[in-house]
C-alpha positions as CSV (number, residue, x, y, z in Angstrom):
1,X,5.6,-17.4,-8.6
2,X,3.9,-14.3,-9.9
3,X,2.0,-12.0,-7.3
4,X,-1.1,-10.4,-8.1
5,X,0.6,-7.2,-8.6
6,X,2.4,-8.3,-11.6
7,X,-0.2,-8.7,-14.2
8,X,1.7,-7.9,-17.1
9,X,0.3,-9.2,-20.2
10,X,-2.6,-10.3,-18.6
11,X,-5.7,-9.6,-20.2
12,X,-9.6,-8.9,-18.7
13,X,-7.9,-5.7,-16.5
14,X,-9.5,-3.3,-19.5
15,X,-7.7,-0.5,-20.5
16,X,-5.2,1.7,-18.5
17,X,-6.3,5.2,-17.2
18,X,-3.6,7.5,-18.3
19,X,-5.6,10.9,-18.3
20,X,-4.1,13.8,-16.2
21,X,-5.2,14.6,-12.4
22,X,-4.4,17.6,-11.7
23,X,-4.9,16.4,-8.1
24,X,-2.3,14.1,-5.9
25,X,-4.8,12.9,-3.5
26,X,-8.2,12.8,-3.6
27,X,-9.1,12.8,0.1
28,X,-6.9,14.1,3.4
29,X,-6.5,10.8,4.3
30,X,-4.7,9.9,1.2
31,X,-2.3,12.6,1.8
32,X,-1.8,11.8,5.5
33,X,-1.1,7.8,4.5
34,X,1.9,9.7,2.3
35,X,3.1,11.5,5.2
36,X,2.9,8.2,7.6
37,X,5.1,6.3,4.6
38,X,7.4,8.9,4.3
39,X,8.5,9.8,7.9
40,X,8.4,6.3,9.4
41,X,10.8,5.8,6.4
42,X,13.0,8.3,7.1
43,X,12.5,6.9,11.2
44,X,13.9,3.9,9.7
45,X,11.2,1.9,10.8
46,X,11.2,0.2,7.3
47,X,12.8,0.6,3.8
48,X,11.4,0.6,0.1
49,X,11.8,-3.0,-0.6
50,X,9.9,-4.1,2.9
51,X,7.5,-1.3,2.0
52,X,6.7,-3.0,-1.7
53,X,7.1,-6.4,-0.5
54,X,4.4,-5.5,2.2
55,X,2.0,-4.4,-0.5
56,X,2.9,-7.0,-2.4
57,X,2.5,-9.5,-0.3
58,X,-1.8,-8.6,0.0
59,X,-3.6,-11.8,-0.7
60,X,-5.3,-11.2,-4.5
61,X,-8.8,-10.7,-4.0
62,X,-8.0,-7.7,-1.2
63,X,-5.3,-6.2,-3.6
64,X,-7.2,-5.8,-6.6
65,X,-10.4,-4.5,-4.3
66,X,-8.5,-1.7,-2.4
67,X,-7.2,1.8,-3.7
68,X,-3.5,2.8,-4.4
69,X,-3.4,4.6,-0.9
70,X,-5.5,1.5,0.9
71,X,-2.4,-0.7,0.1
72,X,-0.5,2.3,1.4
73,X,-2.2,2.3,4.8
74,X,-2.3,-1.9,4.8
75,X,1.2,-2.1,4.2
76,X,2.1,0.7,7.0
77,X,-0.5,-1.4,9.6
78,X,1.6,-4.9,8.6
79,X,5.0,-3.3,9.0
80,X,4.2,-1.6,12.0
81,X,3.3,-4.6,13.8
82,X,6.0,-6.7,12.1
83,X,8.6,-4.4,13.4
84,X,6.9,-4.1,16.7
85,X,5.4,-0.9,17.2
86,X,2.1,-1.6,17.2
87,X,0.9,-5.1,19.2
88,X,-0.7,-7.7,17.1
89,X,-4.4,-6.4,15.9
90,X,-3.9,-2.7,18.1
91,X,-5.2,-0.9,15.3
92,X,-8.5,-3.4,15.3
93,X,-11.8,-1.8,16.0
C-alpha cells in the first residue's frame, strides 16, 4: 500500500516549485531541526531508513499540512520516544 508521500503520478498537487533559494532554511528553527537530525544520527540514536519511515509513517492529512522541516521535527519527537529518550508525550505542552 502507497503512503501519502508517494504521490507519483498523482494529479490535483499543481505544479512543482523548482525555482532557486538561495536560502537553506528559512527560520532558525529550521536550521536547529537539521542539527537535532544530524547529531542524534551520528549518536546513533536512529538511522536513515527509521528516520524516513518515521516521516513516512505521518497519517495523510498532517503530512501534506506540515512543512519539509515540521516532518523533520515530528519524526525526531516519534523516534525519540520510540527509542526511549524522551517518555511518552514529554515534549506535550
Amino acid at each position: 500500500m502507497a503512503r501519502i508521500n508517494d504521490v507519483g503520478g498523482t494529479e490535483g498537487f499543481g505544479t512543482v516549485d523548482i525555482t532557486e533559494d538561495a536560502e537553506p532554511f528559512h527560520a532558525d528553527w529550521e536550521a536547529r531541526v537539521m542539527g537535532l537530525v544530524n547529531a542524534l544520527g551520528a549518536k546513533g540514536i536512529f538511522n536513515t531508513n527509521e528516520f524516513r519511515d518515521a516521516i513516512e509513517s505521518m497519517p495523510p492529512r498532517e503530512y501534506l499540512s506540515t512543512s519539509y522541516y515540521e516532518r523533520w521535527f515530528h519524526a525526531v519527537c516519534v523516534l525519540l520516544e520510540r527509542k526511549g529518550v524522551l517518555e511518552p508525550g514529554e515534549l506535550d505542552g
